[in-house]
C-alpha positions in Angstrom: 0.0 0.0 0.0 1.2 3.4 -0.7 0.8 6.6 1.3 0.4 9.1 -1.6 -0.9 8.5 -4.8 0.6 9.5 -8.7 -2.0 12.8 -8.9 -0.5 13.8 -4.8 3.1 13.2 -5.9 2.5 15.5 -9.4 0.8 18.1 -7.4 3.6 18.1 -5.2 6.1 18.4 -7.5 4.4 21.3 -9.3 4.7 23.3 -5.5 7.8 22.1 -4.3 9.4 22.8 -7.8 8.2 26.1 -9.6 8.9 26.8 -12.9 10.7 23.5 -13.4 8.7 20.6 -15.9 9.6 17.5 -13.8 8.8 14.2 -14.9 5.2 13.0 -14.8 4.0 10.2 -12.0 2.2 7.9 -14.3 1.7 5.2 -11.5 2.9 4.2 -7.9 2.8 0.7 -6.1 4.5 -1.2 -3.8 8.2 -0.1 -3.8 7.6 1.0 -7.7 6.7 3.9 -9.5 6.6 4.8 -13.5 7.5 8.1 -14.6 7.3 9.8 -17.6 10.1 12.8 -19.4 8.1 14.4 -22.0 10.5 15.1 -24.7 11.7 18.8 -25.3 14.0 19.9 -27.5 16.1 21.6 -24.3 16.7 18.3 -23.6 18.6 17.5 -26.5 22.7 17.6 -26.4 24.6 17.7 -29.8 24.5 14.7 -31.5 20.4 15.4 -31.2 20.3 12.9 -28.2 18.9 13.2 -24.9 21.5 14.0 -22.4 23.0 12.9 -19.5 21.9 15.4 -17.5 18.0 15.0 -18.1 18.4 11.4 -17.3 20.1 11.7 -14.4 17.5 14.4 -13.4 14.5 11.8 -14.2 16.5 8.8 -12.4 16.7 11.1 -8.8 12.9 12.6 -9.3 11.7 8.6 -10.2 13.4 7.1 -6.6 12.3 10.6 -5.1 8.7 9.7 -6.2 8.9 6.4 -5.5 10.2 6.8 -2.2 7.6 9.9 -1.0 4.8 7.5 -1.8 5.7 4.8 0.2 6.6 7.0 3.6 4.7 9.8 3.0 5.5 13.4 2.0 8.7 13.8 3.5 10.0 16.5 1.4 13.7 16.5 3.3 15.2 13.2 1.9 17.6 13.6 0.0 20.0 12.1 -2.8 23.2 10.5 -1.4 24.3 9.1 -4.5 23.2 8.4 -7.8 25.3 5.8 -10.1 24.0 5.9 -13.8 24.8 3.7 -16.8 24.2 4.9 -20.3 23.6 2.1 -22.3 22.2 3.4 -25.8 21.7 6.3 -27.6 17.9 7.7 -27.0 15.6 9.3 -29.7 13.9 12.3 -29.7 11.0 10.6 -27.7 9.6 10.5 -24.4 11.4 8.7 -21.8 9.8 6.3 -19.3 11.4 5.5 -15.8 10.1 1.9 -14.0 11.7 2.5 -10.7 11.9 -0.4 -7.8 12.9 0.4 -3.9 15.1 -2.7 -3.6 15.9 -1.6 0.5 13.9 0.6 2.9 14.9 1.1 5.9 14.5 3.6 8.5 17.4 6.1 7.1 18.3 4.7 3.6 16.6 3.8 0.6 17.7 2.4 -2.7 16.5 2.1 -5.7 16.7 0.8 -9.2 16.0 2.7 -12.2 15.5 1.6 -15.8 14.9 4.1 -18.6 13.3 3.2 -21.9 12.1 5.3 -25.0 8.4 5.5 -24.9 7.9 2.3 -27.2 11.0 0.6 -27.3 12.3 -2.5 -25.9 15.8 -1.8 -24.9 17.1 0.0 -22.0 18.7 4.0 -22.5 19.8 4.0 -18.8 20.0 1.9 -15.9 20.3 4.0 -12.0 21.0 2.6 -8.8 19.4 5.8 -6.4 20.1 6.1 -3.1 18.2 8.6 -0.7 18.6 9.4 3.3 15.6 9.5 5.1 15.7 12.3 7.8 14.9 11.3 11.4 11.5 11.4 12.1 12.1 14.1 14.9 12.9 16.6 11.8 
């Protein structure tokens, strides 16, 4: 069972980050969550691929998500690290994150990310996320 739903975690994101186009919640569940990047061209690096740094962005908001629905809206955990693998060249498409908390504890979380192009088969990008969950005191 999860504590917030997609439509909770969007609206969030839309308060907690103005002016910013994070990814979209599509779906949460059970340690999981699916995300979506719209494409933009902003996005694109030369080369006309999506770069690293948008990926890396939707691999930290997709654990972020995944993480807020499962303990609540706990706006003060935070990345501790994020370790990315760029494994093929994405199209000027959407991109879709399927995210899965693999530990939860009481102060760390981690999570995998996998990254596809909206239709395709193969993996862009592949995260491992973690987050530190503050006390429950803060």
């Amino acid at each position: 069972m999860t504590r917030l739903t997609a439509d909770e975690l969007n609206e969030f994101f839309v308060r907690a980050f103005p002016g910013t186009t994070p990814a979209l919640v599509e779906s949460v569940g059970p340690r999981s969550a699916q995300l979506r990047l719209k494409f933009q061209t902003s996005q694109l690096r030369p080369g006309g691929t999506i770069s690293g740094p948008s990926l890396m962005a939707l691999a930290d908001t997709a654990m972020y998500a995944a993480l807020l629905a499962q303990i609540g809206l706990v706006p003060l955990a935070v990345t501790t690290n994020l370790s990315i693998n760029f494994l093929r060249k994405p199209p000027q498409k959407d991109v879709i994150a399927l995210v899965e908390i693999v530990k939860l504890g009481a102060r760390l979380a981690v999570g995998d990310v996998r990254m596809l192009s909206d239709g395709e088969p193969e993996l862009v990008a592949q995260a491992n996320v973690t987050y530190s969950i503050p006390p429950k005191h803060l």
